[in-house]
C-alpha positions as CSV (number, residue, x, y, z in Angstrom):
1,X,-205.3,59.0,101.0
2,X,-206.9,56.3,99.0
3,X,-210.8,56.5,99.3
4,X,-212.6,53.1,98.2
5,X,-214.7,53.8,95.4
6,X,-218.1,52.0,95.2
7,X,-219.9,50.7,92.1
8,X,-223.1,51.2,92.0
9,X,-225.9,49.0,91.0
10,X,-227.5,50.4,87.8
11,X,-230.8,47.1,88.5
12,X,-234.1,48.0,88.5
13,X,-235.6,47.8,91.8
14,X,-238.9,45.9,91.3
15,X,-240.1,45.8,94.8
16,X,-242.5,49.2,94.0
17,X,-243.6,47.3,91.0
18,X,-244.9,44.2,92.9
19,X,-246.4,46.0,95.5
20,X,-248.6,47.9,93.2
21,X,-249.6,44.3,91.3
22,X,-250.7,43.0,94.4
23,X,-252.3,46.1,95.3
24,X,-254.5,45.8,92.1
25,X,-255.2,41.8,92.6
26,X,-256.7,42.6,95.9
27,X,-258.6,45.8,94.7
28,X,-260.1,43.7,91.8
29,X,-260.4,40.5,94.3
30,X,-262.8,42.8,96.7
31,X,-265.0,45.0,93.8
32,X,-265.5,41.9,91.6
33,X,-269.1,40.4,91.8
34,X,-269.3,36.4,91.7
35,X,-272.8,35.0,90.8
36,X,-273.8,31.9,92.0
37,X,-275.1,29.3,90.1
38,X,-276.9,26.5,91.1
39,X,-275.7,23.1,90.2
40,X,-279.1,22.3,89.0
41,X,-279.1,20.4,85.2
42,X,-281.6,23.3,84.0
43,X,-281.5,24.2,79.7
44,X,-283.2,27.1,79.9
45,X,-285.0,28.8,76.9
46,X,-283.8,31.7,75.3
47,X,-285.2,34.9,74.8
48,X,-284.0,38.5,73.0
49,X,-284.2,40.4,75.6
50,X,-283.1,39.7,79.0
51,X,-281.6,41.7,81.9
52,X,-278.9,40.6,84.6
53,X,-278.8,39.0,88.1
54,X,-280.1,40.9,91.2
55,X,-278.9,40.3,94.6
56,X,-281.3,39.6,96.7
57,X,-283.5,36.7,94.8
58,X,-284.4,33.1,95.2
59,X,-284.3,30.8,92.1
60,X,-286.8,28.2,92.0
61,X,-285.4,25.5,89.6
62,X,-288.0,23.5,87.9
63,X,-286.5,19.8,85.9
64,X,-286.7,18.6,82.7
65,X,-288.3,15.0,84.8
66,X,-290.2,17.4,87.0
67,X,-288.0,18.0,90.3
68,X,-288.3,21.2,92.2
69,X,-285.3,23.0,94.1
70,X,-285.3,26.0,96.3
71,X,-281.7,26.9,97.2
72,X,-280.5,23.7,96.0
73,X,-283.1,21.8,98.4
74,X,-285.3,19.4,96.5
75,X,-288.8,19.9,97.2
76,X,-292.2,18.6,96.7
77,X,-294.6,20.9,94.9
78,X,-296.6,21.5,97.6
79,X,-294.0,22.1,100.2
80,X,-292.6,24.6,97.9
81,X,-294.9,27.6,99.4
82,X,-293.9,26.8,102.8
83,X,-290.4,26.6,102.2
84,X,-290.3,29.9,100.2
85,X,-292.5,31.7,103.2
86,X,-289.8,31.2,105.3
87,X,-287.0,32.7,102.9
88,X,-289.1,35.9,101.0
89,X,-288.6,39.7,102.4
90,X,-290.3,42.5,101.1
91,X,-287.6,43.1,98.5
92,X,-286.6,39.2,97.1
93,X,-287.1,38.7,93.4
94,X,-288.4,34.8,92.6
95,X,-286.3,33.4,90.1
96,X,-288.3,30.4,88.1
97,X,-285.8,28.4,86.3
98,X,-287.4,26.3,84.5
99,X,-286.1,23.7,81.9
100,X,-287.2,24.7,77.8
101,X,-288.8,21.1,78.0
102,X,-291.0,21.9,81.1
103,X,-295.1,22.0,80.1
104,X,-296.3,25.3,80.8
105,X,-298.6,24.0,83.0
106,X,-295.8,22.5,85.7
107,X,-293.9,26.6,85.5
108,X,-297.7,28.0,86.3
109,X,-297.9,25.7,89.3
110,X,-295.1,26.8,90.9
111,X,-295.8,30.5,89.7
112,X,-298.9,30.3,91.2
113,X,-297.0,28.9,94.8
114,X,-294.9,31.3,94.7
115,X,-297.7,33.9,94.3
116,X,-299.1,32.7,97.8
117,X,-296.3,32.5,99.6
118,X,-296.0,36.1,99.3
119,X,-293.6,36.9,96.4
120,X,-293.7,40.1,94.8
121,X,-291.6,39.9,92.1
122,X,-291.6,37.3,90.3
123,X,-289.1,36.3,87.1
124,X,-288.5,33.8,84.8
125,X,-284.5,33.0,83.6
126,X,-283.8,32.9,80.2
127,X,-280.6,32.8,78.0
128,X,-279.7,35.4,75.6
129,X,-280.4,34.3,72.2
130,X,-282.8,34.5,69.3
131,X,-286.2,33.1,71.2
132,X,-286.0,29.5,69.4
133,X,-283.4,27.4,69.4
């Protein structure tokens, strides 16, 4: 009696090897953080120290020609504080971002709008760098 022998397939069977690739695109798709960025023309100055994003914050993005924006809304300085009332909680950072070529005087307007509209926190964004540049 003849029995049919069989040769067997000495491949590499991949399929374990993609699953766990996908497994680790989703994994890092899901943990990794994306920070938005306003599409706001803003050169901001630079400091040596600064510290990283929070969640929950409001940037307030002040123009080189002097245009305010609140969540990418344009704004006129003094609808600024009403527009921010109705966005701040009890735990939202401000985030001035204000141009390097903006008088001090315009970023302490809006500071000080900011102020009465209730914020509690208030920052200022800076880049990373030497402090003058």
């Amino acid at each position: 009696m003849d029995i049919p022998v069989r040769s067997q397939s000495t491949g590499l069977n991949l399929t374990p090897l993609i699953d766990i690739v996908f497994l680790l695109l989703v994994f890092f798709l899901l943990t990794t953080h994306f920070i938005e960025e306003d599409g706001i023309g803003v050169r901001l100055p630079s400091a040596a120290s600064t510290t990283t994003r929070e969640k929950n914050e409001i940037a307030v993005a002040i123009t080189r020609d002097g245009r305010y924006f609140v969540a990418g809304q344009q704004l006129p300085l003094v609808g600024l504080e009403q527009k921010l009332r109705g966005m701040l909680r009890s735990d939202t950072t401000v985030v001035i971002r204000g141009d390097r070529d903006v008088p001090l005087q315009t970023a302490v307007s809006v500071m000080e709008k900011v102020k009465k509209a209730g914020a509690v926190r208030i920052v200022v964004a800076t880049l990373e760098g030497a402090g003058s540049s």
